[in-house]
C-alpha positions as CSV (number, residue, x, y, z in Angstrom):
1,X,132.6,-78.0,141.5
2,X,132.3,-78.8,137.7
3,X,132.2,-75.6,135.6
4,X,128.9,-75.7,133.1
5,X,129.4,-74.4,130.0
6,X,126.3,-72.1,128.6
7,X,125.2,-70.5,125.6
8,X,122.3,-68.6,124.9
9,X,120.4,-67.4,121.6
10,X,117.9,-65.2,121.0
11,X,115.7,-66.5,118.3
12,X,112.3,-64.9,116.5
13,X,111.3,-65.2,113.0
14,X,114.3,-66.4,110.6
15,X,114.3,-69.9,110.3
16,X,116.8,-69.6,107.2
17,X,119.4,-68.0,108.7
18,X,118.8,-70.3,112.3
19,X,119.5,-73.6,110.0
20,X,122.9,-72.6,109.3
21,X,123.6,-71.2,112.8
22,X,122.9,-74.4,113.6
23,X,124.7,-76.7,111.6
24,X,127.8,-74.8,111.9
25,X,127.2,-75.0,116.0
26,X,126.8,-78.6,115.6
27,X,130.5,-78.9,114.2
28,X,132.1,-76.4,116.6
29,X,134.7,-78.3,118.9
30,X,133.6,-79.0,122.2
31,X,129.5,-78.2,121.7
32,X,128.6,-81.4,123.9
33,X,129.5,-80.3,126.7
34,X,127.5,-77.0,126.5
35,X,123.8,-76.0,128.3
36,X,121.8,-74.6,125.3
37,X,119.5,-71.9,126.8
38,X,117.0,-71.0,124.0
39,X,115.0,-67.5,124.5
40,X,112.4,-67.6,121.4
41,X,109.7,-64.6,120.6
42,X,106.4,-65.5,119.7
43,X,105.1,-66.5,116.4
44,X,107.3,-68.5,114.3
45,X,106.8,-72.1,115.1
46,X,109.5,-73.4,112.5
47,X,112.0,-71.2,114.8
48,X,110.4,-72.7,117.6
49,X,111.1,-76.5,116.0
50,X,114.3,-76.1,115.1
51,X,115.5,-75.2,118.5
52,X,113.3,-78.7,120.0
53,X,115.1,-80.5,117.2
54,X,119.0,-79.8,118.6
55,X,120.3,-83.1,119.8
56,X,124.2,-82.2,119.8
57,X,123.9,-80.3,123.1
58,X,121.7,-80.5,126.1
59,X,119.2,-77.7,126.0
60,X,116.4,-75.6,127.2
61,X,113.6,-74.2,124.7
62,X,111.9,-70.7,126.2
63,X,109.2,-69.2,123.9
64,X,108.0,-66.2,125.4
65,X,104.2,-65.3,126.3
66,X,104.5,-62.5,123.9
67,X,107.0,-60.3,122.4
68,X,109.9,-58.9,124.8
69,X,111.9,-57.0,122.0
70,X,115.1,-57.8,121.2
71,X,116.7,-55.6,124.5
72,X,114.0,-57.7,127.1
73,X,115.4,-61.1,125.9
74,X,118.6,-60.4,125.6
75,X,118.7,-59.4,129.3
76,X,116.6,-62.5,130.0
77,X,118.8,-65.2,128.4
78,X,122.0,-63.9,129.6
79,X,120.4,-63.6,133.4
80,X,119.3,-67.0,133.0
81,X,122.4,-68.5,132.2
82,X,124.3,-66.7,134.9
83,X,122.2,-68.5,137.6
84,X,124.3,-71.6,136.2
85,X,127.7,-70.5,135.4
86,X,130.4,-67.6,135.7
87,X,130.7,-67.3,131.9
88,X,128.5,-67.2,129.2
89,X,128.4,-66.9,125.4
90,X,125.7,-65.2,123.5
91,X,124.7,-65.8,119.9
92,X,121.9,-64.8,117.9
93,X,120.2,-66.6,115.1
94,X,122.5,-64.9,112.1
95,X,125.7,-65.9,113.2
96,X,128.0,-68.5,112.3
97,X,130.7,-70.5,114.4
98,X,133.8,-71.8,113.5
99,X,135.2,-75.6,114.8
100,X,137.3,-73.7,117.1
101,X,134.7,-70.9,118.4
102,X,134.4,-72.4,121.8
103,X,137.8,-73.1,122.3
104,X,138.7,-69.3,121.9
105,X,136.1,-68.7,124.3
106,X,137.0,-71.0,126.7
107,X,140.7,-69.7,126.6
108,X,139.5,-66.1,126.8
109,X,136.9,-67.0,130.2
110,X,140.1,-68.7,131.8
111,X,143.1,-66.5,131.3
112,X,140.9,-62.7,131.4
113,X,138.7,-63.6,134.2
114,X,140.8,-61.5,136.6
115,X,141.1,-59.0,133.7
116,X,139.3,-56.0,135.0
117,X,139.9,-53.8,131.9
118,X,138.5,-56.7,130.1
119,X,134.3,-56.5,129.5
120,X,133.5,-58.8,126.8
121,X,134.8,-61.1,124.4
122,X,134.1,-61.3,120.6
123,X,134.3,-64.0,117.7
124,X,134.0,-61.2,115.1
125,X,136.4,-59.2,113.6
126,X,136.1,-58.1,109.6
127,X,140.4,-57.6,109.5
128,X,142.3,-59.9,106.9
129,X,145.3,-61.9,109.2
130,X,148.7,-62.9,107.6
131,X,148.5,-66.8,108.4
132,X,151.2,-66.4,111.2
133,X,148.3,-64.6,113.2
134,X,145.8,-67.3,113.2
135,X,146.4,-68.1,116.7
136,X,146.4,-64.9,118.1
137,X,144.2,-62.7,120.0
138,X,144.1,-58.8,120.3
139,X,142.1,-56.0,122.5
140,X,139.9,-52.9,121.7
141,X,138.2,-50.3,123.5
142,X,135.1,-51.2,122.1
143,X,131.9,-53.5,122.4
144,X,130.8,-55.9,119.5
145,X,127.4,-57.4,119.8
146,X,128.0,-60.8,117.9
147,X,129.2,-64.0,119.0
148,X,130.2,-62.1,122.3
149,X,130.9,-63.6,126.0
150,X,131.2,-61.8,129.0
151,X,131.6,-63.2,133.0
152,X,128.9,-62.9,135.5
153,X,130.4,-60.2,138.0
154,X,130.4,-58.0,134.7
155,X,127.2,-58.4,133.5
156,X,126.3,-57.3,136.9
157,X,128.2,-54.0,136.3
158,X,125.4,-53.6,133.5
159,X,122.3,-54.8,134.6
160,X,121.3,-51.5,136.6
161,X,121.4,-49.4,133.4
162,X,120.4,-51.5,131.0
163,X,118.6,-50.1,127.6
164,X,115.2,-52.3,127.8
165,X,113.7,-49.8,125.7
166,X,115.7,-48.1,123.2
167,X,115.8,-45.0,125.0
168,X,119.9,-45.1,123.8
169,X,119.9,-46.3,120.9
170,X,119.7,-50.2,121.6
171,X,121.0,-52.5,124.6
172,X,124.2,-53.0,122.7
173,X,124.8,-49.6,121.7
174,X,123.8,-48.5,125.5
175,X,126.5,-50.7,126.5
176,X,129.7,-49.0,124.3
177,X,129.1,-45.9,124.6
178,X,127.5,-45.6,128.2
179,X,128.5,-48.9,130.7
180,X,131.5,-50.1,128.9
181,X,134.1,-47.0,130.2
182,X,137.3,-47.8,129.6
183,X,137.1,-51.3,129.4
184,X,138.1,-53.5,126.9
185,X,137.0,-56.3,124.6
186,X,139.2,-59.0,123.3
187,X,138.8,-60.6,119.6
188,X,140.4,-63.0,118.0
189,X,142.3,-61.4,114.6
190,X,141.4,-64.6,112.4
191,X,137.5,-64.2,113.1
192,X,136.4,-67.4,114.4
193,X,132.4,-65.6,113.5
194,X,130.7,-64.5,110.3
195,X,127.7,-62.8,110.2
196,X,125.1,-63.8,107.6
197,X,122.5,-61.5,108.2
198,X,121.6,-59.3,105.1
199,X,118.3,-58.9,106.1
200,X,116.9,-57.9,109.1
201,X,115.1,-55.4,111.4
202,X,118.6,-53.5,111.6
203,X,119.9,-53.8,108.3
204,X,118.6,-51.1,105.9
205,X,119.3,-53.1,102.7
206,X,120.6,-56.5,101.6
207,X,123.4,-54.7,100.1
208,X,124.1,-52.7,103.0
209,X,124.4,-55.7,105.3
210,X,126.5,-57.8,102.2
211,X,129.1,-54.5,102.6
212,X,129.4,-53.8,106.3
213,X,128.3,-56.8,107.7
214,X,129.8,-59.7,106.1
215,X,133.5,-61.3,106.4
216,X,135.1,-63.1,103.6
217,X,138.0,-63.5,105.8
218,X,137.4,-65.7,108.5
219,X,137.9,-69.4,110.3
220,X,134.9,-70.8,108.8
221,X,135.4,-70.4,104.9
222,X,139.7,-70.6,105.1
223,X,139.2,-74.2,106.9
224,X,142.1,-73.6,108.9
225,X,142.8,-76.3,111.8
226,X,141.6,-76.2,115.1
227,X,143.4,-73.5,117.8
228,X,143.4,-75.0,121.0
229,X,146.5,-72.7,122.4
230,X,145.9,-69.0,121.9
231,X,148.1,-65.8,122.8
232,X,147.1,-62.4,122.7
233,X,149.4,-59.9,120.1
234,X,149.8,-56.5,122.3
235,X,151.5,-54.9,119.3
236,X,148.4,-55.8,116.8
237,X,145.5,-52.9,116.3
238,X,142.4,-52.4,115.0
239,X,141.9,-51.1,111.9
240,X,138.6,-50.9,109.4
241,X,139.1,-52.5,106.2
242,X,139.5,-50.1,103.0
243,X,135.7,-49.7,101.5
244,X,136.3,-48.5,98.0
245,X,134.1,-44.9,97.9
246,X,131.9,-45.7,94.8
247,X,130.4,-48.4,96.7
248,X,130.0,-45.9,100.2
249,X,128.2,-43.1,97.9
250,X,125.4,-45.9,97.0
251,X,124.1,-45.3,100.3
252,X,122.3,-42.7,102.4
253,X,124.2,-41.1,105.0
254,X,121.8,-42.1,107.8
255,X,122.8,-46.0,106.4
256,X,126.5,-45.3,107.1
257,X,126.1,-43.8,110.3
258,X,124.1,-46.5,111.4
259,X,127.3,-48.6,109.9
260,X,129.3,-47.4,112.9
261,X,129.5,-50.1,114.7
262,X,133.1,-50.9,115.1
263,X,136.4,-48.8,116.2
264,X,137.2,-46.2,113.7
C-alpha cells in the first residue's frame, strides 16, 4: 500500500504571514506529492482564498462553523490526517520551510518510527551550525510546537489528555510538560524552519517575538543545497543562544517567562 504524505495547517486571520508560508511551501522539495489538509477559523475570507488558491499540492480546504480555538483545531487537523496516514506534519500559518523541509521529515518518519523514546519531530532550532553540521540531526528532551511531525500510534498516546481548553497552559505546553515523559524530540541543527511571527495572539510585542522568536541562522536565508541523506550527531546538545542582558531587561518578567519555550 502507497504511503500518503499529509500536512496540516491551522489557519485564522493573517493573511500576510500565510502568503509567505506559502510560497516558501511551494518551493520545498518533494510538496507534490503531499495531501494539504487545511483547518481554517472563521472570519477571514482572504485566509480562506489563499488556501482555495494552492495548486502545488492536492488539498482539502476546512473552514470551521465557528471558532474552535487554537487547541480544538489543532486536535482536529492532526486527527484528520491520521485517518489517511501513519505520519504527519503540522504547520501553522507563520512558519517558513526550507527546499529540504520535507526531506528531513521524511528521513526522520522512516528511520525513528520504531523509536519509542522518540515523540515528535521539529524543523526549528534557533542554534548557529558550523557548516560540517548541515546534514545532521540531534535529540532533546523537549517538545517544540513549530514545523513539528509526530506518527499516529503517538498522537494516540496524547489524545486522552489533551489541553482543549487551556486549563495547562496551552495544548502544546500540556504536551511538554505533562504527556511527553521522557521522550524525546529530534531537530535538525541547521533549522530547516523560521518563524516569522512578530505579531500574534502569543507574542507580547513585535520586539519580543523579533528576539525570541526569530532565526537568522537557518536553511532558508544561508541557501544551502538540498539534504537528502541525514545522520543524527549523538555527541551534539542543546544549548540557548547568548541574549545580550540589555536587550533581556527591556522586557517584563512575565514576557520572559512566557519566552521559555525551549530547553534551558
Amino acid at each position: 500500500m502507497a504511503y500518503t504524505r499529509t500536512l496540516t495547517m491551522t489557519l485564522y486571520n493573517r493573511p500576510d504571514y500565510l502568503k509567505k508560508v506559502l510560497g516558501a511551501l511551494s518551493r520545498a522539495a518533494g510538496i507534490e506529492r503531499y495531501h494539504i489538509i487545511f483547518c481554517i477559523e472563521p472570519g477571514c475570507p482572504e485566509v480562506i482564498a489563499l488556501a482555495e488558491s494552492v495548486r502545488f499540492a492536492r488539498t482539502t480546504v476546512l473552514v470551521n462553523e465557528k471558532v474552535l480555538t487554537c487547541p480544538v483545531n489543532v486536535y482536529q487537523a492532526m486527527s484528520l490526517a491520521f485517518l489517511e496516514t501513519d505520519f504527519n506534519i503540522h504547520l501553522e500559518d507563520d512558519l517558513l520551510l526550507a527546499k529540504d523541509a520535507l526531506l528531513f521529515f521524511e528521513h526522520c518518519r522512516t528511520h525513528y518510527a520504531g523509536d519509542p523514546e522518540v515523540l515528535s519531530v521539529t524543523a526549528y532550532n534557533n542554534q548557529d551550525c558550523p557548516p560540517e553540521k548541515h546534514a545532521c540531526l540531534a535529540r532533546r528532551r523537549w517538545f517544540t510546537p513549530w514545523a513539528w511531525a509526530t506518527w499516529k500510534d503517538r498522537f494516540e498516546t496524547l489524545k486522552a489528555d489533551w489541553d482543549f481548553n487551556y486549563s495547562h497552559g496551552n495544548w502544546d505546553h500540556n504536551i511538554n510538560s505533562r504527556l511527553r515523559g521522557e521522550r524525546a524530540e529530534v531537530y535538525p541543527i541547521l533549522a530547516r524552519c523560521q518563524n516569522i511571527g512578530v505579531t500574534g495572539v502569543h507574542v507580547p510585542s513585535k520586539e519580543w517575538g523579533e528576539v525570541f522568536h526569530y532565526n537568522e541562522h537557518w536553511a532558508g536565508r544561508l541557501k544551502t543545497p538540498p539534504v537528502r541523506e541525514f545522520v543524527e550527531d549523538p555527541g551534539w546538545s542543546w544549548a540557548p543562544r547568548h541574549l545580550d542582558p540589555e536587550v533581556l531587561a527591556r522586557f517584563p518578567k512575565a514576557w520572559l517567562k512566557a519566552a521559555d519555550m525551549l530547553p534551558e
